[in-house]
ZADO-1210 file (C-alpha; in nm, 4 decimals, padded with zeros to 6 digits):
<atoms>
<atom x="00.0000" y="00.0000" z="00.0000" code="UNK" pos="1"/>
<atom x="00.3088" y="00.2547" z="00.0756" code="UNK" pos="2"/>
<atom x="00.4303" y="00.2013" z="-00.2949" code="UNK" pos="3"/>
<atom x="00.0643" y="00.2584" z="-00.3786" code="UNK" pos="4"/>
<atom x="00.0828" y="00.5912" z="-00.1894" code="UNK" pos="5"/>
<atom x="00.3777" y="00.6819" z="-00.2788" code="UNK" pos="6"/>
<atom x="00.3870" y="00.6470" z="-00.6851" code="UNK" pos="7"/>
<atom x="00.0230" y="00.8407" z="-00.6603" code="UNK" pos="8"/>
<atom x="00.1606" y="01.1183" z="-00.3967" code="UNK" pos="9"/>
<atom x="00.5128" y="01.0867" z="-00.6904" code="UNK" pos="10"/>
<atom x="00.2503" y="01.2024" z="-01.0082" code="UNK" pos="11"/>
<atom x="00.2525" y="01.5717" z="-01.1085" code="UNK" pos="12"/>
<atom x="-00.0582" y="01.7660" z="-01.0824" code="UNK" pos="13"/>
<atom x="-00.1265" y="02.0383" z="-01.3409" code="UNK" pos="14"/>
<atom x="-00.4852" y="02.1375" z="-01.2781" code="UNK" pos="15"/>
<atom x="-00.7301" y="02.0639" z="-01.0628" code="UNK" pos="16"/>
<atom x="-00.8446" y="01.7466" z="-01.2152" code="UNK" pos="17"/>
<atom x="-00.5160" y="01.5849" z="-01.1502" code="UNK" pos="18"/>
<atom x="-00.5668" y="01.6849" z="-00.7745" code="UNK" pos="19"/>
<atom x="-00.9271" y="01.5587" z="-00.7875" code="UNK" pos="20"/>
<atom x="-00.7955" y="01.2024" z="-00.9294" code="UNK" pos="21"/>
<atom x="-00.4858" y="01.1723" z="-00.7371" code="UNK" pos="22"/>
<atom x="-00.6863" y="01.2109" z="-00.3790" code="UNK" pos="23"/>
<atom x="-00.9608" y="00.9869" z="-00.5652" code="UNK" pos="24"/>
<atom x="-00.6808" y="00.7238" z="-00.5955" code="UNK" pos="25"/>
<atom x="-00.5608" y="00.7672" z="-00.2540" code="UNK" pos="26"/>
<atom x="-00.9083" y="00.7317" z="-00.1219" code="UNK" pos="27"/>
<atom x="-00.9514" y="00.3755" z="-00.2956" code="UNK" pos="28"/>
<atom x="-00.5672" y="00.2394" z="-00.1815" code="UNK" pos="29"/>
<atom x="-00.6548" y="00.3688" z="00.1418" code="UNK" pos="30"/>
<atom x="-00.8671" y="00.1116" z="00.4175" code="UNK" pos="31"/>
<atom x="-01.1146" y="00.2370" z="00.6155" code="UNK" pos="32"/>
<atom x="-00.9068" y="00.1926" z="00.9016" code="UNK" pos="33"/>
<atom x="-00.6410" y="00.4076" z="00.8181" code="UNK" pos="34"/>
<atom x="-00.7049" y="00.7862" z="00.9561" code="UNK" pos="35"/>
<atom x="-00.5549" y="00.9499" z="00.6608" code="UNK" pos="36"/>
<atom x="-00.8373" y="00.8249" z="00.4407" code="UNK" pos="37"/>
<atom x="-01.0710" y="01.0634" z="00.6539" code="UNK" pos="38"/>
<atom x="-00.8740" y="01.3872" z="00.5587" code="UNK" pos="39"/>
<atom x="-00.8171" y="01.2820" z="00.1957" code="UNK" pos="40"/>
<atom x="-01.2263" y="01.1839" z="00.1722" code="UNK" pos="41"/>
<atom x="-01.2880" y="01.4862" z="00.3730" code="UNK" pos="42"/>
<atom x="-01.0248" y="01.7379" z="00.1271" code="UNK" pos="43"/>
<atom x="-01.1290" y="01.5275" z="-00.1587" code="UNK" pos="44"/>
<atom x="-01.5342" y="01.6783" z="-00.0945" code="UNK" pos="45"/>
<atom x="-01.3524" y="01.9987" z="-00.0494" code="UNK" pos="46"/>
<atom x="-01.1941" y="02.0355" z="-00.3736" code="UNK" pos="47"/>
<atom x="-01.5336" y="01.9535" z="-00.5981" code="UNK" pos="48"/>
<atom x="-01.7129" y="02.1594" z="-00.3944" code="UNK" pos="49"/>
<atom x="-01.4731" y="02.4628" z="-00.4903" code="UNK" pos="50"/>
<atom x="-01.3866" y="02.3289" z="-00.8254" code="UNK" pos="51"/>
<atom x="-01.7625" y="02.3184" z="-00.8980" code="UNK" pos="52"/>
<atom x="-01.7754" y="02.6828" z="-00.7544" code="UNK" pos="53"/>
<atom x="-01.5801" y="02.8565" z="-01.0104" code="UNK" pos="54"/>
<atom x="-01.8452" y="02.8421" z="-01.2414" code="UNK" pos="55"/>
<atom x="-02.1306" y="02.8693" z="-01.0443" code="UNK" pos="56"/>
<atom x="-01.9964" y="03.1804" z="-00.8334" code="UNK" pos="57"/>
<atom x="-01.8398" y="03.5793" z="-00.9229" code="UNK" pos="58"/>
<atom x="-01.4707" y="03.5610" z="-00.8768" code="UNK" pos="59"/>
<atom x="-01.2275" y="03.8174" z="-00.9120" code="UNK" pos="60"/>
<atom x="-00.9096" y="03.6221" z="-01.0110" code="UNK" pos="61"/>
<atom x="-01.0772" y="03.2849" z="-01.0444" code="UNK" pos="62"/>
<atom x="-00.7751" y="03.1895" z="-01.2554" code="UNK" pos="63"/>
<atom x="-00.5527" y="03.2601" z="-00.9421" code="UNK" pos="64"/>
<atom x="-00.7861" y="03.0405" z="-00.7214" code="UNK" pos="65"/>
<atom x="-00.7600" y="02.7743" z="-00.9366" code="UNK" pos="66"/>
<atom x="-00.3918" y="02.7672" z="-00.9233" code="UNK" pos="67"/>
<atom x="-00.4103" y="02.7914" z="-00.5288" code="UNK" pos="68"/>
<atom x="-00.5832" y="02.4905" z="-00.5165" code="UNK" pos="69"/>
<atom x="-00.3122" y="02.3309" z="-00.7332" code="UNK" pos="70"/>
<atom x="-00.0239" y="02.4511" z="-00.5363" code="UNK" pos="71"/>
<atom x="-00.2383" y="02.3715" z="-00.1933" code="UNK" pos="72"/>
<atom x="-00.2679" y="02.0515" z="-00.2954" code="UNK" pos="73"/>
<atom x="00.0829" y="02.0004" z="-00.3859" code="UNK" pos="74"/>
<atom x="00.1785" y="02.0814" z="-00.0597" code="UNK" pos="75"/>
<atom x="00.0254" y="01.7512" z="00.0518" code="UNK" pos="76"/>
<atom x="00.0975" y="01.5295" z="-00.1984" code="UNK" pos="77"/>
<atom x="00.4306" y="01.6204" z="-00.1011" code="UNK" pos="78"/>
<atom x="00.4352" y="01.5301" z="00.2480" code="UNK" pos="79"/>
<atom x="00.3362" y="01.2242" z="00.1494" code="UNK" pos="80"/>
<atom x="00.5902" y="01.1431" z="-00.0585" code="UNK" pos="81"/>
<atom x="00.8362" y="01.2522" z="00.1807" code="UNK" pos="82"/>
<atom x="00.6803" y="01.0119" z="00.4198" code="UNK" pos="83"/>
<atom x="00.8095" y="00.7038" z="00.2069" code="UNK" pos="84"/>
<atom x="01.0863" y="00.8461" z="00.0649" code="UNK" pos="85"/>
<atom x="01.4120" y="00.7650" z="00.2632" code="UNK" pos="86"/>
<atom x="01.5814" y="01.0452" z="00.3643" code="UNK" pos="87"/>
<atom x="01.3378" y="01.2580" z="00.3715" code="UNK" pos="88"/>
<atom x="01.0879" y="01.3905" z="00.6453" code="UNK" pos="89"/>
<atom x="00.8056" y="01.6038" z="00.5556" code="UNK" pos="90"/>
<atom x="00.7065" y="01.8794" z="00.7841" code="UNK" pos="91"/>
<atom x="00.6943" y="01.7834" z="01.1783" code="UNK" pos="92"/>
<atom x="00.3209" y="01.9167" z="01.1575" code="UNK" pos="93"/>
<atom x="00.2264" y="01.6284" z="00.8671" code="UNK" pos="94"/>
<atom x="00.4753" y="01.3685" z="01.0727" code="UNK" pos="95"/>
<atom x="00.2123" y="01.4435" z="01.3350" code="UNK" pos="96"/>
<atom x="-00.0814" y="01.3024" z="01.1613" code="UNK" pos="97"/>
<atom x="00.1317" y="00.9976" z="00.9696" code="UNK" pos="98"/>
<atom x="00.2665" y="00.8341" z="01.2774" code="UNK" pos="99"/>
<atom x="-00.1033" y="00.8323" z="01.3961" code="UNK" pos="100"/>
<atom x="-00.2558" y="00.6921" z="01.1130" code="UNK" pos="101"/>
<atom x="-00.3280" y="00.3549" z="01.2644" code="UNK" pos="102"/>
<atom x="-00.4801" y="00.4841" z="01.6306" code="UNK" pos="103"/>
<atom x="-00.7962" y="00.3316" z="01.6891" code="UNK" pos="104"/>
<atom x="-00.8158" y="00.4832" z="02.0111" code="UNK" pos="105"/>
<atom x="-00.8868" y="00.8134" z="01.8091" code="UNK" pos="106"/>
<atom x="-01.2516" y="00.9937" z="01.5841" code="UNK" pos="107"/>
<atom x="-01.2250" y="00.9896" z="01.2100" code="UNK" pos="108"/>
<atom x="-01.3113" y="01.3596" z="01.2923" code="UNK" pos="109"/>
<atom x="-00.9861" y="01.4106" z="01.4615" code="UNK" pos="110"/>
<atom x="-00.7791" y="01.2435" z="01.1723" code="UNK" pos="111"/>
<atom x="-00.9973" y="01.5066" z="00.9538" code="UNK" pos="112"/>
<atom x="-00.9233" y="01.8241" z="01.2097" code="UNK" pos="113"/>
<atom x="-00.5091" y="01.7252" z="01.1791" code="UNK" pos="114"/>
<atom x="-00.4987" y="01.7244" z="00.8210" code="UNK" pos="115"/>
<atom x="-00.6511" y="02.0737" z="00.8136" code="UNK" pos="116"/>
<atom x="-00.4499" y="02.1726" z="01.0965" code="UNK" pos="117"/>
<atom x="-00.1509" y="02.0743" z="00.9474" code="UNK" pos="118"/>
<atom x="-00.2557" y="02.2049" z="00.5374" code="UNK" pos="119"/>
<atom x="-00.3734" y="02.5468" z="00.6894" code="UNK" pos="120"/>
<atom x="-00.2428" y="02.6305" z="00.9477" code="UNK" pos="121"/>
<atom x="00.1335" y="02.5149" z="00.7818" code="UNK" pos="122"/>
<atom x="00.0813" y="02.5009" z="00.4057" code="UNK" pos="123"/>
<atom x="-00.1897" y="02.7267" z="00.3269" code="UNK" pos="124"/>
<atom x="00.0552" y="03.0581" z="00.3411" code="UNK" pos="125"/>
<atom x="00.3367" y="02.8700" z="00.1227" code="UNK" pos="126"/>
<atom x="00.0580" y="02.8123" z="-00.1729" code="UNK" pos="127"/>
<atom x="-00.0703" y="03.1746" z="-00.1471" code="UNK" pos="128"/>
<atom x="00.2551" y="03.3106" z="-00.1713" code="UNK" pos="129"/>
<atom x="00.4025" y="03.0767" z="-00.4304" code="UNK" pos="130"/>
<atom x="00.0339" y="03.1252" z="-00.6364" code="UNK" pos="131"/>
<atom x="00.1252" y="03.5313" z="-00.5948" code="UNK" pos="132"/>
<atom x="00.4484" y="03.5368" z="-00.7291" code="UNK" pos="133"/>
<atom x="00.3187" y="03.2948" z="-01.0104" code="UNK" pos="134"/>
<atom x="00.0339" y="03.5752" z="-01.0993" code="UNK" pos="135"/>
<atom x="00.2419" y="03.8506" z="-01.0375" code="UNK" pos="136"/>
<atom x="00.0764" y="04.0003" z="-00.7724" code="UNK" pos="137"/>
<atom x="00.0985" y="04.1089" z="-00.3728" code="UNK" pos="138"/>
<atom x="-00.0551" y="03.9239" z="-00.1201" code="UNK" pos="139"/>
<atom x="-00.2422" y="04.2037" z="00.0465" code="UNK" pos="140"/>
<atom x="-00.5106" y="04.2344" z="00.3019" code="UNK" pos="141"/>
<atom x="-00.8976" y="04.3670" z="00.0826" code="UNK" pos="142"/>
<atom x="-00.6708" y="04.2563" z="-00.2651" code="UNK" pos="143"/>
<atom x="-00.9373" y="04.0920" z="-00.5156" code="UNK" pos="144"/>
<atom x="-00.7674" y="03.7865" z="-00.4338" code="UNK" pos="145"/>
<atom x="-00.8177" y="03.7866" z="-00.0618" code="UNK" pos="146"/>
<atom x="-01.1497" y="03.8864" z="-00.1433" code="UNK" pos="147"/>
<atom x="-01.1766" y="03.5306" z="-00.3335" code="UNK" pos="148"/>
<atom x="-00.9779" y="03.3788" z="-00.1040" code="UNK" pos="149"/>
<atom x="-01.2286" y="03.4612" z="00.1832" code="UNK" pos="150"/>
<atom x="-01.5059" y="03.4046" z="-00.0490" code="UNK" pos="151"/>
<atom x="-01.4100" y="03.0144" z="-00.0063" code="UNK" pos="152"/>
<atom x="-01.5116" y="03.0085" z="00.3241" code="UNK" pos="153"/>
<atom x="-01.9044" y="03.0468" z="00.1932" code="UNK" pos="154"/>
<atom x="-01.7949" y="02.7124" z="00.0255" code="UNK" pos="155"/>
<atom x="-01.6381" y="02.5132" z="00.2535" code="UNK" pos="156"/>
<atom x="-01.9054" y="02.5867" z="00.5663" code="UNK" pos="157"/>
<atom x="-02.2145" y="02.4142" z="00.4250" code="UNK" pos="158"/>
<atom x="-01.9236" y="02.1215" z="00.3053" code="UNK" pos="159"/>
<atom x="-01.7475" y="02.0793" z="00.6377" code="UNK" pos="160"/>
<atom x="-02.0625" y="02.0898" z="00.8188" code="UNK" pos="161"/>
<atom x="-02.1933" y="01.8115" z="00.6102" code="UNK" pos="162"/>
<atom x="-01.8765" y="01.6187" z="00.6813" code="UNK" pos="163"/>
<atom x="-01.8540" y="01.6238" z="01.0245" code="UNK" pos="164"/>
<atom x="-02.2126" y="01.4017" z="01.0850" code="UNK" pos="165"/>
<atom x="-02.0368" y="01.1483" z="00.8539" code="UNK" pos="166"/>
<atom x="-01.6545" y="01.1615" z="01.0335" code="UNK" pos="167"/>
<atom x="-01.8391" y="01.1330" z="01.3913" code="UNK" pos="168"/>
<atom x="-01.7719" y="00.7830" z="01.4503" code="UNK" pos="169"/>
<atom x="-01.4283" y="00.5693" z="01.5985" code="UNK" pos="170"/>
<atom x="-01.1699" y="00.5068" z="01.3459" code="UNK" pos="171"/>
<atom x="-01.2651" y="00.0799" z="01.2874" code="UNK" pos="172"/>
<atom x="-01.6811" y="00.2395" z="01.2353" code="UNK" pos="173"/>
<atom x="-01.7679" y="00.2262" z="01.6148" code="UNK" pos="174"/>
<atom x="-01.9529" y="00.4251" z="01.8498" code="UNK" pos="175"/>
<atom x="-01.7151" y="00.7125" z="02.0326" code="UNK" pos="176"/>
<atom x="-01.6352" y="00.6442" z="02.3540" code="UNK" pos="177"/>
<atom x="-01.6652" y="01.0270" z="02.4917" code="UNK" pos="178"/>
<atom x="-01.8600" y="01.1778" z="02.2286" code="UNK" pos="179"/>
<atom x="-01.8915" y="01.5338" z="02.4378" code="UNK" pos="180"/>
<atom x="-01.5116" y="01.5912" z="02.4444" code="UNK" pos="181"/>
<atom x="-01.5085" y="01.5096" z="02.0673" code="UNK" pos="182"/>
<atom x="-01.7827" y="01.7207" z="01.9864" code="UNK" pos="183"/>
<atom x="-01.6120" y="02.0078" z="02.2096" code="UNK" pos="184"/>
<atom x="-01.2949" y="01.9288" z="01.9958" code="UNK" pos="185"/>
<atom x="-01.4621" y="02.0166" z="01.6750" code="UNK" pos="186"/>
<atom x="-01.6742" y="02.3246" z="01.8147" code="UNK" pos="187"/>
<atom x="-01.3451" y="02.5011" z="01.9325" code="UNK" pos="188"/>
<atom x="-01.2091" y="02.4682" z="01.5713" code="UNK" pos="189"/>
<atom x="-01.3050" y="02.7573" z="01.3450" code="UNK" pos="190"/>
<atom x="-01.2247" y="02.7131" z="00.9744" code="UNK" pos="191"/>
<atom x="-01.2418" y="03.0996" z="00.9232" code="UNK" pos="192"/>
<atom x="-01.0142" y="03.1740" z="01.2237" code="UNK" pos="193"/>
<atom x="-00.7333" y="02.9471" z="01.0964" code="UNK" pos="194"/>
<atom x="-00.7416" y="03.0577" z="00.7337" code="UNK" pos="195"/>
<atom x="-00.7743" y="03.4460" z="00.7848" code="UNK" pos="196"/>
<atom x="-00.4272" y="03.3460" z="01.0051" code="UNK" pos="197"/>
<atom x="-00.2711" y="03.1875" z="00.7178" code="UNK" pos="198"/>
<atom x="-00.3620" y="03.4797" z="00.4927" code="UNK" pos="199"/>
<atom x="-00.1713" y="03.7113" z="00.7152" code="UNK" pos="200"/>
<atom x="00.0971" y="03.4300" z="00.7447" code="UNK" pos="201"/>
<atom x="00.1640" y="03.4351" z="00.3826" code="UNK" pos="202"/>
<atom x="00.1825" y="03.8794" z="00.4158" code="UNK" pos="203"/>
<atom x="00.3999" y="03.7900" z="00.6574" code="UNK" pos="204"/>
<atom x="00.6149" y="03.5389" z="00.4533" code="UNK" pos="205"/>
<atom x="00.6166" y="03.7357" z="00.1393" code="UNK" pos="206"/>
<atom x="00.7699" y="04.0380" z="00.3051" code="UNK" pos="207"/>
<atom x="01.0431" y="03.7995" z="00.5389" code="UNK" pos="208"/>
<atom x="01.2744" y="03.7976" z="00.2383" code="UNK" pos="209"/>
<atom x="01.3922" y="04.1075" z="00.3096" code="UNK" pos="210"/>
<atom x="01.5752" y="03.9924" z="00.6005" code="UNK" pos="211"/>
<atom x="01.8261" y="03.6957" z="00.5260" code="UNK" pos="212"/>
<atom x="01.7163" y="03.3639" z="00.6897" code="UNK" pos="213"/>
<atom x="01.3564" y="03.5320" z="00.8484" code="UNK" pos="214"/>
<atom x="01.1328" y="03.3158" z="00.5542" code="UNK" pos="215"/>
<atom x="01.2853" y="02.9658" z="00.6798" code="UNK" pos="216"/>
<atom x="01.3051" y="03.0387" z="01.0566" code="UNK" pos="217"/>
<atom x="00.9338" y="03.2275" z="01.0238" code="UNK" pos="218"/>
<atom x="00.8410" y="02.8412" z="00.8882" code="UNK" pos="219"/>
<atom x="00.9724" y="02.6919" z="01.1055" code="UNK" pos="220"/>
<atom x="00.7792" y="02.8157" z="01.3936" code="UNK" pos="221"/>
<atom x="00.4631" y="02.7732" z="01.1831" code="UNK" pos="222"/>
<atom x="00.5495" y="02.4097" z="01.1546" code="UNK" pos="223"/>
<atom x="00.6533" y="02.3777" z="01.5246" code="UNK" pos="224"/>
<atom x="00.3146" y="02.5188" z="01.6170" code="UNK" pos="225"/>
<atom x="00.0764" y="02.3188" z="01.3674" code="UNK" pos="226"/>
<atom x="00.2755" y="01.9772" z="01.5477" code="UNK" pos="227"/>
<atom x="00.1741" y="02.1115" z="01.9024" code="UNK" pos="228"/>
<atom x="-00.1736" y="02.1795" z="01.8257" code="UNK" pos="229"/>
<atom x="-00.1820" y="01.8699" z="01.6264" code="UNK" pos="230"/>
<atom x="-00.1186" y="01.6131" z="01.8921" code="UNK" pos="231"/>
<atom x="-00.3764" y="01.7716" z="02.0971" code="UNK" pos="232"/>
<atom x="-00.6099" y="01.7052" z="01.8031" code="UNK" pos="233"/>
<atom x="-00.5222" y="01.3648" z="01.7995" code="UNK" pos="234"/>
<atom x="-00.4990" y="01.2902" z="02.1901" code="UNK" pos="235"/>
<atom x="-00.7016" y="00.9806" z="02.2097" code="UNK" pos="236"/>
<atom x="-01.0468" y="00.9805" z="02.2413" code="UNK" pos="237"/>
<atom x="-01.0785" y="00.6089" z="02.3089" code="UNK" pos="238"/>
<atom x="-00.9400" y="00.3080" z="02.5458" code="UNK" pos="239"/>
</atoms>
C-alpha cells in the first residue's frame, strides 16, 4: 500500500483534475481503518465543492484560485511522498498526523481536524505566496484575491458541516467512547479563524525575504506550532 501511496503522492498535478484524481486514488488504496483516508475523503469533498464553484460563483481572479488549489494541494501530496521516501521527512506538523494513522483509540473527525491543521495552518501561506508570485501580484489584506480567497469560506461551511455528521464515529466504524469531548474538539475549531491566520501568514512570509534567513526560521515556527496543536487534536479519544 506505501508504494501505492507513494507512486500516486510521486505524479505531477497540473490542474485541478489531476488533484481531484490523485486524492480519488488515494481514497480507494486507502482502508477504512487508516485515519488518513478521513482527511483525503474529507479534502477530496472539499476540492469539488470549490472546483464546482468557479463556475457557479463571481470571482475576481478565479484563474488565481484555481492555481491555489493546485499549489495547496501540492503541498500535501508532497508530504506524502516525503513520508516514504528515505531520507526525507516532511514537515513535523504532517509527521504528526502519519505516525497516527493507525490509532484506533482516536474519531475519524480528529484524523480530519489534523490534516486541516496541518494544510492550513502550515501550508496554506506557502501556496498563497508561491500562487502570488506565479500571478504577479501582492498578497495584500482587501486585494481581489483575498477577497476570493475569503469568499471560499461560503464554500467550505455548508461542506465541512456536512462532513462532520459522517466523520463522527471511531476510526474501525464504532460508536465514540466520549462523544462530548469530541464534539467540544470540533466546536473550538473555526475554519475561518485558521485561514484568515494563514492569509496574514503568507503577508507575513512574502515580506520575510527582506531579512536573510527570516522566511525559513518564520516556517519553522509555523510548523513547530501546527505539530503542538496537532497532537492535541489527535490525543485519544478512546481506550
Amino acid at each position: 500500500m506505501d508504494n501505492q501511496l507513494l507512486a500516486i503522492a510521486s505524479t505531477p498535478v497540473n490542474s485541478v483534475a489531476d488533484v481531484i484524481a490523485a486524492f480519488e486514488a488515494i481514497d480507494g488504496v486507502l482502508p477504512a481503518t487508516d485515519g488518513l483516508k478521513w482527511f483525503n475523503w474529507l479534502y477530496l469533498t472539499v476540492t469539488r465543492a470549490v472546483d464546482s464553484s468557479v463556475t457557479t460563483k463571481t470571482w475576481n481572479n478565479p484563474a488565481w484560485l484555481t492555481q491555489l488549489d493546485v499549489a495547496f494541494a501540492r503541498l500535501y501530496l508532497g508530504a506524502l511522498r516525503q513520508s516514504f521516501t528515505p531520507g526525507a521527512s516532511p514537515p513535523k506538523c504532517w509527521t504528526v498526523l502519519f505516525d497516527a494513522r493507525n490509532d484506533a483509540r482516536l474519531a475519524r473527525i480528529q484524523f480530519a481536524l489534523a490534516g486541516i491543521n496541518a494544510h492550513i495552518d502550515h501550508d496554506l501561506s506557502i501556496a498563497v505566496v508561491e500562487t502570488c508570485r506565479q500571478f504577479g501580484v501582492v498578497p495584500s489584506h482587501l486585494s481581489p484575491e483575498y477577497r476570493d480567497y475569503t469568499q471560499v469560506n461560503d464554500v467550505l461551511d455548508p461542506v465541512i458541516d456536512e462532513a462532520k455528521a459522517q466523520l463522527l464515529t471511531g476510526l474501525l466504524g464504532d460508536n465514540l467512547p466520549s462523544v462530548n469531548l469530541v464534539e467540544n474538539l470540533v466546536a473550538t475549531f473555526g475554519l475561518r479563524s485558521v485561514r484568515e491566520a494563514a492569509w496574514t501568514n503568507s503577508e507575513v512570509l512574502w515580506h520575510a525575504d527582506e531579512i536573510p534567513g527570516l522566511g525559513d526560521r518564520f516556517l519553522d515556527g509555523l510548523d513547530d506550532a501546527a505539530a503542538l496543536a496537532g497532537r492535541g487534536l489527535l490525543a485519544p479519544v478512546g481506550v
